[in-house]
DRENKOLDO-471622 format. One record per residue: residue number from 1; x, y, z of N, C-alpha, C, CB in turn. Coordinates in nm, 2 decimals. Glycine has a CB too. Layout:
N
[NUM [X Y Z] [X Y Z] [X Y Z] [X Y Z]];
...
***
This chain:
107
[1 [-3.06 0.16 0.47] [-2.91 0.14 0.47] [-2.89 0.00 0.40] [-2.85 0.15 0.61]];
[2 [-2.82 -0.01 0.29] [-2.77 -0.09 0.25] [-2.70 -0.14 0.29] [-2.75 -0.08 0.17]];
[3 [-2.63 -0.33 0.27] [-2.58 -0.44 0.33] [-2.42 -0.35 0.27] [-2.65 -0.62 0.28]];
[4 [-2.42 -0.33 0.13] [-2.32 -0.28 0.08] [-2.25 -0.16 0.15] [-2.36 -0.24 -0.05]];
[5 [-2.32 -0.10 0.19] [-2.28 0.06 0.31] [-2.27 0.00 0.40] [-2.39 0.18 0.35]];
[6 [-2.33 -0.09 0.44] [-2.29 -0.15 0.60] [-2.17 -0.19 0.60] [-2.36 -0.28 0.65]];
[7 [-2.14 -0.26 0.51] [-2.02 -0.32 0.45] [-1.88 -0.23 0.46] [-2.05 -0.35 0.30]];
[8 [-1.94 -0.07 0.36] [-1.81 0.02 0.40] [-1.81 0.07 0.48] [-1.77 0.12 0.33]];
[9 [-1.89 0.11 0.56] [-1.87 0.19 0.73] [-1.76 0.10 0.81] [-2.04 0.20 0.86]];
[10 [-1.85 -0.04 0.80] [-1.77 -0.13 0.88] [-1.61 -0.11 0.86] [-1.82 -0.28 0.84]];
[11 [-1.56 -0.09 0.78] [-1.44 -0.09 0.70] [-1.37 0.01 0.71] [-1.45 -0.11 0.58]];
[12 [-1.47 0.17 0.71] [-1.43 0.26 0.75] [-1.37 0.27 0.91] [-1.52 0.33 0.71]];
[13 [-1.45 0.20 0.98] [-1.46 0.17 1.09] [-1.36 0.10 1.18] [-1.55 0.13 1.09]];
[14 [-1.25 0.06 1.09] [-1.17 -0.04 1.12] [-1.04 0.09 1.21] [-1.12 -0.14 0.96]];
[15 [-1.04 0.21 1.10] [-0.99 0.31 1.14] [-1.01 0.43 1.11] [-0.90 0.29 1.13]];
[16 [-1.11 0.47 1.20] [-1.20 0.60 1.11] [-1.12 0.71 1.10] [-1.34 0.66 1.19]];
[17 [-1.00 0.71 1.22] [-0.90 0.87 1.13] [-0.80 0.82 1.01] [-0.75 0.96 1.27]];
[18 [-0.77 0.72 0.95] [-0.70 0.68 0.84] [-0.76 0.71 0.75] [-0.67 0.57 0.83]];
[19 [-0.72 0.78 0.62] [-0.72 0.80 0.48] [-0.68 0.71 0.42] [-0.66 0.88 0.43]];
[20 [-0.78 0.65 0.33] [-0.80 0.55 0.18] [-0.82 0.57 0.13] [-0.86 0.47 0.15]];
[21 [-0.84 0.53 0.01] [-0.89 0.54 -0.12] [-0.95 0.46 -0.19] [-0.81 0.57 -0.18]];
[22 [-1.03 0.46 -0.27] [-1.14 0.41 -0.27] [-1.12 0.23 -0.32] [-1.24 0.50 -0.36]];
[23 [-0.99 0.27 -0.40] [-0.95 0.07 -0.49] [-0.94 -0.01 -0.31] [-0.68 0.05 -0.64]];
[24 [-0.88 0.06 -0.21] [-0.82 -0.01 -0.09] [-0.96 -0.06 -0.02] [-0.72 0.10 0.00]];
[25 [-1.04 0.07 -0.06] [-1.20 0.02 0.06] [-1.25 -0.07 -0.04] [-1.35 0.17 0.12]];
[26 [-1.29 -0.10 -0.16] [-1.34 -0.17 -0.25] [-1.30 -0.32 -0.23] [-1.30 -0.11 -0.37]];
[27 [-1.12 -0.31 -0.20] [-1.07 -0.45 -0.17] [-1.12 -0.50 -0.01] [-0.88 -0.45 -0.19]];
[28 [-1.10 -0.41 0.10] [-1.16 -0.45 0.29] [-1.26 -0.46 0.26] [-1.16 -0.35 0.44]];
[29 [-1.34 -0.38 0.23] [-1.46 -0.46 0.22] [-1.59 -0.53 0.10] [-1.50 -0.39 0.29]];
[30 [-1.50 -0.57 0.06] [-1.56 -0.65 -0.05] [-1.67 -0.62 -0.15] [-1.60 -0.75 0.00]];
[31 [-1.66 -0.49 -0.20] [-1.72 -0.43 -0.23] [-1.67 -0.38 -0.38] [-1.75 -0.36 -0.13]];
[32 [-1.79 -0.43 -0.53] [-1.69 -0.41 -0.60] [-1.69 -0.24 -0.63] [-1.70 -0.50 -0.73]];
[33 [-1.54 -0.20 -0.69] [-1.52 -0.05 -0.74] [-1.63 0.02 -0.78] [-1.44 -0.03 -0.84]];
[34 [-1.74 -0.04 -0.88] [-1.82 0.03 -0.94] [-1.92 0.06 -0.79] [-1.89 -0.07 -1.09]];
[35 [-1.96 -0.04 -0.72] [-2.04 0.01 -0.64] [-2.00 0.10 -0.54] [-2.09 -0.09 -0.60]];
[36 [-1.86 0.07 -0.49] [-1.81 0.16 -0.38] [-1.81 0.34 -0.42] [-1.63 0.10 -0.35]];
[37 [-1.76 0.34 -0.56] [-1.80 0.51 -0.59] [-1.95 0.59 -0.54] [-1.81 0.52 -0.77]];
[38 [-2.03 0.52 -0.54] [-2.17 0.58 -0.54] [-2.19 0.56 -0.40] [-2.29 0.49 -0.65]];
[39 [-2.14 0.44 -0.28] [-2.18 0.42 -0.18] [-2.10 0.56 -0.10] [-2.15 0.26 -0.14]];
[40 [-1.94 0.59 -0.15] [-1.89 0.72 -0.13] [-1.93 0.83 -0.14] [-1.81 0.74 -0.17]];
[41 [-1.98 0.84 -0.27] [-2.07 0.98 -0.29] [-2.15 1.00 -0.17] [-2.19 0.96 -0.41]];
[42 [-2.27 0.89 -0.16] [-2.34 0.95 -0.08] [-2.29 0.95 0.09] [-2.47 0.89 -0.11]];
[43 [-2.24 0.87 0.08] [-2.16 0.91 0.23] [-2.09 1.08 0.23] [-2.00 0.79 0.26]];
[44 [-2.04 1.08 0.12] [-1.99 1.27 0.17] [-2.12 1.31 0.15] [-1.87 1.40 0.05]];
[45 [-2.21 1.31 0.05] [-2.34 1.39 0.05] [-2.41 1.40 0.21] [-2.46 1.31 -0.06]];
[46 [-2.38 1.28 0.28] [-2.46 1.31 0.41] [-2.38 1.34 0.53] [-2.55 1.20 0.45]];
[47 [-2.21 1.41 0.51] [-2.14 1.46 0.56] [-2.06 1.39 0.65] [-2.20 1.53 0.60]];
[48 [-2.09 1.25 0.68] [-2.00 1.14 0.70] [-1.89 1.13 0.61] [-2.07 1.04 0.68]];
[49 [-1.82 1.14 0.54] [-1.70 1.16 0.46] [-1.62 1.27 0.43] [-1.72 1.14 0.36]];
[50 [-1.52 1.26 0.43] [-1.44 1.34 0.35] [-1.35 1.34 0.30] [-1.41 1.40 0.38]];
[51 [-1.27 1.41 0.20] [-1.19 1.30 0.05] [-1.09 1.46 0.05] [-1.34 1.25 -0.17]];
[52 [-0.95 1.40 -0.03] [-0.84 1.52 -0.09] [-0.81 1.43 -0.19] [-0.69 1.57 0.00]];
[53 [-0.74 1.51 -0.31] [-0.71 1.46 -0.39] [-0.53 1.44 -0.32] [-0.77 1.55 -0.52]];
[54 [-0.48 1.33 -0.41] [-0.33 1.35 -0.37] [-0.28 1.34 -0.48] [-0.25 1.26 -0.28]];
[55 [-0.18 1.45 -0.54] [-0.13 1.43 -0.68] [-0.02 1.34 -0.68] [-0.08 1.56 -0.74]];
[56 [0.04 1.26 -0.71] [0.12 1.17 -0.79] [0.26 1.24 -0.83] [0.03 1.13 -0.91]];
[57 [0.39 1.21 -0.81] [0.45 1.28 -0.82] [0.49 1.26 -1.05] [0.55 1.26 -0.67]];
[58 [0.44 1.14 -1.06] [0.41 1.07 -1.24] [0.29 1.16 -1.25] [0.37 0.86 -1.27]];
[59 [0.35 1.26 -1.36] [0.24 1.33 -1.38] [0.12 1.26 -1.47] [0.28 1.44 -1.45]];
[60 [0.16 1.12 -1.55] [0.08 1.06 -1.61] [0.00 0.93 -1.51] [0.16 1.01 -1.73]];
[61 [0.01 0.96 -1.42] [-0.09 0.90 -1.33] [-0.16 1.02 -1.30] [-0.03 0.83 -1.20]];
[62 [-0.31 0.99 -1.29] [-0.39 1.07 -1.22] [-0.41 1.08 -1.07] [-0.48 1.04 -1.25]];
[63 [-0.44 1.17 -1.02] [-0.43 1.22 -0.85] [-0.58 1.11 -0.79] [-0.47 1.47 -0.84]];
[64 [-0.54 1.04 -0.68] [-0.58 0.93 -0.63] [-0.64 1.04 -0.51] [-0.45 0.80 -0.60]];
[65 [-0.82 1.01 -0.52] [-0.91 1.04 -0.38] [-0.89 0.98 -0.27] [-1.04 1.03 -0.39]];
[66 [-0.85 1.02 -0.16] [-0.90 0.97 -0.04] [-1.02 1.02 0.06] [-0.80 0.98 0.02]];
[67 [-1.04 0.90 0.11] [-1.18 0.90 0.21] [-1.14 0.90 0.35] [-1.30 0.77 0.19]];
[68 [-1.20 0.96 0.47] [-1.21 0.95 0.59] [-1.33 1.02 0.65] [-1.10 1.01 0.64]];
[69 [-1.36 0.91 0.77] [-1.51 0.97 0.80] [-1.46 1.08 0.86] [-1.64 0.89 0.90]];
[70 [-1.54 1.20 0.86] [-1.55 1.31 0.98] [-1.56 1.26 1.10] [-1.65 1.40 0.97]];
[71 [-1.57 1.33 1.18] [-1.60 1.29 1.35] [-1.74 1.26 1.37] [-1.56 1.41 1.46]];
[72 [-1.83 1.35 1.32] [-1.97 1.30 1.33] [-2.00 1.20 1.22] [-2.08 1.41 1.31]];
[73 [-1.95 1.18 1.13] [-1.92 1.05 1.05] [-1.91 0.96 1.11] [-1.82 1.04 0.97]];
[74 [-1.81 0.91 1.20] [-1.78 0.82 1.26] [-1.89 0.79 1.39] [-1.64 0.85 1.30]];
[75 [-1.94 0.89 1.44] [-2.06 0.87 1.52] [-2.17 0.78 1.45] [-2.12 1.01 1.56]];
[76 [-2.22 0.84 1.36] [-2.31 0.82 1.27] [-2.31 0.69 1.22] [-2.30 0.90 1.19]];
[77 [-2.17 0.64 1.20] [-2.16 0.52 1.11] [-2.20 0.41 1.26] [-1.97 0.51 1.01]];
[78 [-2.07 0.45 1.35] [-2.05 0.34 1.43] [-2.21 0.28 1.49] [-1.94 0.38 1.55]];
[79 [-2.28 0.40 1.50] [-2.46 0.40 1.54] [-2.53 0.30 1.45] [-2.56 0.58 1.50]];
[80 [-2.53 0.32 1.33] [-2.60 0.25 1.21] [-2.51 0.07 1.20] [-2.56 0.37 1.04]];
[81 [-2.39 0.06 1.25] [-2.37 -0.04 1.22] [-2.38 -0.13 1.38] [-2.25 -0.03 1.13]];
[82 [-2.39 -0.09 1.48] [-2.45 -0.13 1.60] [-2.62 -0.16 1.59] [-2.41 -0.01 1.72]];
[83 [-2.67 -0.10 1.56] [-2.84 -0.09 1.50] [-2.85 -0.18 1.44] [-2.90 0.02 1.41]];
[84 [-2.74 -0.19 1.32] [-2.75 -0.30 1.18] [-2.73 -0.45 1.27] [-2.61 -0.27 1.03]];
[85 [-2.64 -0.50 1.33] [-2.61 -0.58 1.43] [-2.75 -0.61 1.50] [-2.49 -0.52 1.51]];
[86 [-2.77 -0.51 1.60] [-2.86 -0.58 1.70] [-2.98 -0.61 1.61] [-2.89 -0.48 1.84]];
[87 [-3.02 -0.54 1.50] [-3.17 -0.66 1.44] [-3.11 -0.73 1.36] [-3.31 -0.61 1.34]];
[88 [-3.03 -0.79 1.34] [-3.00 -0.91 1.26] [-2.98 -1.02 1.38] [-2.85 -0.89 1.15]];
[89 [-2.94 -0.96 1.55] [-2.91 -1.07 1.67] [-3.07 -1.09 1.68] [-2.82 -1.00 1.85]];
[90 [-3.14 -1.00 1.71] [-3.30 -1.01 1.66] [-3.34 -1.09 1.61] [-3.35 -0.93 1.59]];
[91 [-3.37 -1.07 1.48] [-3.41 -1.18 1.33] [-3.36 -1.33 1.40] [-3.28 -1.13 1.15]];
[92 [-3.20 -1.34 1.44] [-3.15 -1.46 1.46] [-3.24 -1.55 1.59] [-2.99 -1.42 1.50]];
[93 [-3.26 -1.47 1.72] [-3.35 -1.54 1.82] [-3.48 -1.59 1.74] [-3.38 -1.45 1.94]];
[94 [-3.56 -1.52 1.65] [-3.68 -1.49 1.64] [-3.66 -1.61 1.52] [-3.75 -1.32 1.62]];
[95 [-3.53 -1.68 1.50] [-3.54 -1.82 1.42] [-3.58 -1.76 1.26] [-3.68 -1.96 1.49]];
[96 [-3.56 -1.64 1.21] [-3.57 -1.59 1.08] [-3.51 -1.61 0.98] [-3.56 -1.48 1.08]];
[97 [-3.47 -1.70 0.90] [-3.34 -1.73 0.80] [-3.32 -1.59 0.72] [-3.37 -1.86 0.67]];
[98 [-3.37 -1.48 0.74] [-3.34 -1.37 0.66] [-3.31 -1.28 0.73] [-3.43 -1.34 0.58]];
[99 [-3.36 -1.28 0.82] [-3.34 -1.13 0.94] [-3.25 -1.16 1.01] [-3.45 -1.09 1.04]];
[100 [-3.19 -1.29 1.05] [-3.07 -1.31 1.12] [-2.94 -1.37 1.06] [-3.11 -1.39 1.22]];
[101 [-2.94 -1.33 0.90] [-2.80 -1.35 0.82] [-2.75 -1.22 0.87] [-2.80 -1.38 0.63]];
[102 [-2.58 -1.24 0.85] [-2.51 -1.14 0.92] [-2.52 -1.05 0.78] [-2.35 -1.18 1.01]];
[103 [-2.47 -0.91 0.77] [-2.46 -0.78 0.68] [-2.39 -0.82 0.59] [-2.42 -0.65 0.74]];
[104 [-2.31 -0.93 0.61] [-2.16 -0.96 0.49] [-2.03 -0.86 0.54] [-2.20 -0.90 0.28]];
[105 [-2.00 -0.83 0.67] [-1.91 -0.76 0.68] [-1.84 -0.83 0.79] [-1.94 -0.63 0.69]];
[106 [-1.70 -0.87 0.84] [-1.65 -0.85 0.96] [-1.66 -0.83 1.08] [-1.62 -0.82 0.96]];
[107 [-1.62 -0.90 1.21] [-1.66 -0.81 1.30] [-1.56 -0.78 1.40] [-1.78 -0.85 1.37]];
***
């Protein structure tokens, strides 16, 4: 798990039944657009996500994806980013300058 994914769960996480889209998660959590597409992908690929298109009522705008974890999404994430936390509190006792920087996310 990447610091970058840690990053969007966390974010996701802020309000896991709310729908976003991806420019809004890109801006919470600091993550640029190019990377947030791919960190999304694979979050639906592992069933944690889920996305609608919303059409625009300007037909010359394109229809804007939104993301929301599923329910076992939200299990899943909130698990991985409690885990991600407690070895970095870890790293931090054990005096590690690497293992005890925080993920780059909020808390």
């Amino acid at each position: 798990m990447t610091d970058s994914t840690l990053q969007v769960l966390h974010a996701l996480l802020a309000d896991p039944t709310r729908e976003r889209y991806g420019l809004e998660l890109s801006k919470s959590s600091g993550i640029a657009h190019g990377t947030m597409y791919g960190i999304l992908v694979r979050l639906e690929d592992w069933g944690w996500l889920e996305n609608r298109l919303d059409y625009l009522p300007d037909r010359a705008t394109p229809p804007r994806r939104y993301y929301r974890l599923t329910s076992d999404g939200a299990v899943r994430a909130r698990a991985t980013v409690e885990q991600a936390e407690q070895r970095a509190t870890r790293g931090r006792r054990r005096g590690s300058p690497l293992l005890g920087k925080k993920a780059g996310y909020a808390t």
